[in-house]
C-alpha positions in Angstrom: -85.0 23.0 -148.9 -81.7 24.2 -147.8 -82.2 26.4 -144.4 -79.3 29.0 -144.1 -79.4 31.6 -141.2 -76.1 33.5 -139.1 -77.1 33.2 -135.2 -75.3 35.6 -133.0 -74.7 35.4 -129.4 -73.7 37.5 -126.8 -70.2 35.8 -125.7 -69.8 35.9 -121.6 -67.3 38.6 -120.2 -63.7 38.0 -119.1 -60.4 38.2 -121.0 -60.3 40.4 -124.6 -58.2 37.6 -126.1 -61.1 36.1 -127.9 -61.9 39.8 -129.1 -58.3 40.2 -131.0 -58.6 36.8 -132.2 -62.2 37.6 -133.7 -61.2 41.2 -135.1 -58.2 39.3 -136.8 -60.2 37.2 -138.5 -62.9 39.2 -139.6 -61.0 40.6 -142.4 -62.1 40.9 -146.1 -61.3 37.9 -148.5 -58.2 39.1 -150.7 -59.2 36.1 -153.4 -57.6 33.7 -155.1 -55.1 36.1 -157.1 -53.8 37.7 -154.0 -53.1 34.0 -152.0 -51.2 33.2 -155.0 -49.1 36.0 -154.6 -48.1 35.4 -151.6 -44.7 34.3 -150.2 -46.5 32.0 -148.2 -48.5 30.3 -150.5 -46.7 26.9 -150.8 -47.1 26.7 -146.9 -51.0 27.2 -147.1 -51.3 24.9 -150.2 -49.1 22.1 -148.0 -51.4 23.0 -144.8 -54.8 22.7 -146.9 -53.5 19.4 -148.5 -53.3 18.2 -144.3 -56.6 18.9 -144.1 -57.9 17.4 -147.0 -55.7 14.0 -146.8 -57.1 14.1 -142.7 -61.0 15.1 -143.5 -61.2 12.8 -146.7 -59.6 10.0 -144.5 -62.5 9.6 -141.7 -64.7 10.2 -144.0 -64.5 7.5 -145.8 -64.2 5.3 -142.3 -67.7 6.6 -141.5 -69.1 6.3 -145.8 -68.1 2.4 -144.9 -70.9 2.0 -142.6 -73.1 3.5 -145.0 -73.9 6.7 -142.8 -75.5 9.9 -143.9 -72.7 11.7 -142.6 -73.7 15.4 -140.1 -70.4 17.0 -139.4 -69.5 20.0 -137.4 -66.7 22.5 -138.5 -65.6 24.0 -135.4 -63.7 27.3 -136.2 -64.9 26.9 -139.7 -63.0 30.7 -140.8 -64.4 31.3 -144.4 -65.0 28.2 -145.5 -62.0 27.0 -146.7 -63.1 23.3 -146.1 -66.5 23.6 -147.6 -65.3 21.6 -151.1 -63.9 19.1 -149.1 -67.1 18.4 -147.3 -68.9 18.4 -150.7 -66.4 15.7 -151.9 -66.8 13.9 -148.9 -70.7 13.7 -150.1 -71.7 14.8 -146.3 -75.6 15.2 -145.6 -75.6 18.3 -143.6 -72.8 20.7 -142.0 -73.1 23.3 -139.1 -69.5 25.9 -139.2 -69.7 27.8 -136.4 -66.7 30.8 -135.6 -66.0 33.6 -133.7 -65.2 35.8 -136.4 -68.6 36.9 -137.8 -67.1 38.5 -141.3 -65.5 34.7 -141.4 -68.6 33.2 -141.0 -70.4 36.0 -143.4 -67.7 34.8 -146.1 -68.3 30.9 -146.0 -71.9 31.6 -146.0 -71.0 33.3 -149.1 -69.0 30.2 -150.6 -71.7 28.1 -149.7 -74.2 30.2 -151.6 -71.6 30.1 -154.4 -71.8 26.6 -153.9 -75.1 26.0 -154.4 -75.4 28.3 -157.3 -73.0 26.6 -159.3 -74.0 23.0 -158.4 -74.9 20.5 -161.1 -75.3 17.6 -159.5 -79.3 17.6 -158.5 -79.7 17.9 -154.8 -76.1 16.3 -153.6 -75.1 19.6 -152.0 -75.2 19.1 -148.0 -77.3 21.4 -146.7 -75.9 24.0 -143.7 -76.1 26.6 -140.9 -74.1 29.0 -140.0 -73.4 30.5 -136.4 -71.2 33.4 -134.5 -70.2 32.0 -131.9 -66.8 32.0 -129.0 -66.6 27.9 -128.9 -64.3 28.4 -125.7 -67.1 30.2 -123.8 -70.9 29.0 -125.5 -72.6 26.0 -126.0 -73.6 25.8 -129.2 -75.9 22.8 -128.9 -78.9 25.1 -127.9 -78.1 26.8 -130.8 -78.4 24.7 -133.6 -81.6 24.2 -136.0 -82.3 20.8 -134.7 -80.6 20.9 -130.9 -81.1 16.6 -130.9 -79.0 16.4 -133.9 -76.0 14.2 -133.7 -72.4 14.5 -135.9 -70.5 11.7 -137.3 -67.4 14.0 -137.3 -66.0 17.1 -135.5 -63.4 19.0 -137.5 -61.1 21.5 -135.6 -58.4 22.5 -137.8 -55.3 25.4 -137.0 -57.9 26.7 -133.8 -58.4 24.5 -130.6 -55.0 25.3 -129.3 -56.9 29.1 -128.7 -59.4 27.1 -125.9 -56.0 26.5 -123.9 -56.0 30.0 -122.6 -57.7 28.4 -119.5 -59.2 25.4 -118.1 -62.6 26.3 -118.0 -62.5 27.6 -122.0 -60.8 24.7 -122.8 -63.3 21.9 -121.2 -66.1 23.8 -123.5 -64.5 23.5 -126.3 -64.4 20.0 -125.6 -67.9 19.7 -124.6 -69.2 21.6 -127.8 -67.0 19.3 -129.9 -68.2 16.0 -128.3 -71.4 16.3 -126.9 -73.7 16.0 -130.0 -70.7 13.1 -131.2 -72.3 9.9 -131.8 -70.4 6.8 -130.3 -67.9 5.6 -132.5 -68.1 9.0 -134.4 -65.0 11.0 -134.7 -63.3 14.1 -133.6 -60.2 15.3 -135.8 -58.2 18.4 -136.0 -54.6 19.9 -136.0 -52.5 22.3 -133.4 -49.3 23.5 -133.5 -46.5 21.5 -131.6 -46.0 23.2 -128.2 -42.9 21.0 -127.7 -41.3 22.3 -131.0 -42.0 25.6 -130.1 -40.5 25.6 -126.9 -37.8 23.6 -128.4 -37.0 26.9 -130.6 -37.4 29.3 -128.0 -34.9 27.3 -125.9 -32.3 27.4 -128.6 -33.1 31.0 -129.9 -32.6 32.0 -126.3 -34.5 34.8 -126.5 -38.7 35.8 -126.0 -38.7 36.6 -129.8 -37.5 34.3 -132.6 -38.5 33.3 -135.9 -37.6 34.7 -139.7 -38.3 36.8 -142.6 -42.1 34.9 -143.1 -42.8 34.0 -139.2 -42.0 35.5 -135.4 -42.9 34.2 -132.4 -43.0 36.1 -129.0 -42.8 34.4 -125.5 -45.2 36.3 -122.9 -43.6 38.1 -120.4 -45.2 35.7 -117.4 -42.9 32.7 -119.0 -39.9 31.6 -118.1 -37.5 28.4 -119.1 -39.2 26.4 -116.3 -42.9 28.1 -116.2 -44.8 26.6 -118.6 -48.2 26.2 -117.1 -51.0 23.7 -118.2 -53.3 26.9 -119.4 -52.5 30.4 -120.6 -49.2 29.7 -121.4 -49.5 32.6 -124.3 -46.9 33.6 -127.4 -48.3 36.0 -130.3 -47.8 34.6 -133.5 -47.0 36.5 -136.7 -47.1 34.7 -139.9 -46.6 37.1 -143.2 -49.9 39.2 -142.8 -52.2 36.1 -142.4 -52.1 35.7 -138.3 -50.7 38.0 -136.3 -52.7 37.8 -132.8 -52.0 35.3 -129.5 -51.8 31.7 -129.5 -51.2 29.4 -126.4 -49.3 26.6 -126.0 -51.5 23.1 -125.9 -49.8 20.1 -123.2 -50.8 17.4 -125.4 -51.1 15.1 -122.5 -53.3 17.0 -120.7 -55.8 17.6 -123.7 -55.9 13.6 -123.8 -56.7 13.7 -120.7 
């Protein structure tokens, strides 16, 4: 029995950044066609090829030990990831994202999925939540709240927890309080020093080119970058176009 349900929560009040980020993403799938049309499309195939080599990686650290693997897609989108979990031969999967279209559409995939399967009962099984990671803890809201992951995936999404401290400590407590010791928790943000590396030598708030623009928030300055909320809006050819902030890799270590 594979149990499949969309939970929706009401997110706490406060800033209307998570909102644009949400609306952004809950836009219609264009299909495989229109991605390959695009002038971006070597940049997405290079970026889904990161994920893959960094997913398939771990997941053969944890296969070693002979594990049943439970992983958590954090930011899941539409399921761009779910084939790589199925290759990974994970047991069960929770994706969870603010955007509920986004969640709607890898719900959809999965479904796909399990249509099309031939291999007996090897799919993983899954859940699927609407959720703002950087304000709710989702451990109340999963099927089975004493489940434990073997892996956390975050990919292209946590540096949106940095818009303040106390976002970003939830993010980090949904991503690693159901961890299991010696599980892991992997994911990808963009390089705040190379960005502020550009902006430096642009010498100006907005820089970028014909496929990508990035815009400095007023509030910043050469020497103002602070640990949270430091905030650009990021434009990449008709796929993102909403605000980012910058991550102090340091400080997320710490």
């Amino acid at each position: 029995m594979f149990q499949i349900k969309i939970l929706r929560t009401q997110e706490e009040a406060g800033s209307n950044h998570g909102s644009i980020v949400a609306a952004h993403y809950s836009t219609a799938e264009h299909g495989l066609g229109a991605r390959n049309e695009s002038r971006i499309v070597y940049l997405r195939n290079f970026n889904n090829w990161i994920k893959g080599m960094l997913i398939s990686e771990y997941l053969k650290e944890l296969q070693c030990s002979g594990n049943r693997i439970h992983a958590l897609d954090m930011c899941c989108g539409k399921g761009g990831d779910l084939l790589k979990w199925r290759i990974g031969g994970i047991k069960h999967l929770v994706c969870s994202d603010i955007a509920e279209l986004a969640v709607e559409n890898c719900k959809k995939r999965y479904d796909d999925m399990m249509t099309r399967k031939r291999d007996g009962n090897k799919l993983f099984s899954a859940e699927f939540i609407v959720c703002d990671l950087t304000k709710t803890r989702i451990r109340g809201k999963y099927e089975d709240p004493s489940m434990h992951f073997d892996i956390v995936s975050c990919q292209f999404a946590f540096h949106y927890s940095f818009e303040s401290l106390p976002q970003a400590e939830c993010m980090l407590r949904n991503a690693a309080e159901c961890l299991k010791p010696g599980g892991y928790f992997i994911g990808t943000i963009p390089d705040a020093n190379a960005i502020v590396h550009r902006y430096k030598q642009f010498k100006k708030r907005c820089f970028g080119n014909s496929v990508y623009s990035i815009t400095f928030d007023d509030s910043l300055s050469d020497d103002n970058y602070p640990l949270f909320g430091a905030k650009y809006n990021f434009n990449l050819d008709g796929v993102v176009d909403c605000p980012e902030f910058l991550v102090h890799f340091p400080t997320l270590v710490k």
